[in-house]
N, C-alpha and C positions, 0 to 999 in steps of 0.2 A: 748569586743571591746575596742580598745585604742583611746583615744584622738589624735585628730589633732591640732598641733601648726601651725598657720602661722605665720612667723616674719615678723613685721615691719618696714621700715626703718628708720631709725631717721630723717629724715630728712620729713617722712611721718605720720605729726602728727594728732591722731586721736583725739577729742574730746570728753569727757564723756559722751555730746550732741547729739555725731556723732554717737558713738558709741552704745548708746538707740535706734538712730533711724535703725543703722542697728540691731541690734538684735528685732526691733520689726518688721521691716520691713523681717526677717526670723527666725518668729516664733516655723517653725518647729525645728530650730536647738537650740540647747541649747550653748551660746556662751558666754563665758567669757573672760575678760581680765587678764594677771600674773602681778603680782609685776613689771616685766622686760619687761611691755608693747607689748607682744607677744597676739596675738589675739587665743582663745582655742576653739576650737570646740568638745564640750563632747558628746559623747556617752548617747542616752537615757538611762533614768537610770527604772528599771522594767516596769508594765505597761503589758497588754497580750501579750502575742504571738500566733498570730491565725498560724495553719498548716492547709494547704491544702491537 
C-alpha cells in the first residue's frame, strides 16, 4: 500500500495545534506531516489480517 500526500496551500495554514487535533480526531488513520508541509496519510503498517 502506498501513501497519500495531500498538498497544502500556502496560504492554508495549518497549525501543530490544528493538526493534533485532526489527527486525533481520525484516529484510525495514521497521518503525518513532511518537511514541505504536505499532509501524509500512511498506510497501516502490520497488524492481522483477518480472510473471510
Amino acid at each position: 500500500m502506498n501513501a497519500t500526500t495531500l498538498e497544502i496551500p500556502s496560504y492554508f495554514i495549518v497549525s501543530q495545534e490544528q493538526f493534533e487535533l485532526l489527527a486525533n480526531a481520525n484516529r484510525d488513520l495514521r497521518l503525518e506531516r513532511s518537511p514541505n508541509e504536505e499532509l501524509v496519510i500512511m498506510p497501516p503498517t502490520g497488524g492481522n489480517i483477518i480472510l473471510s
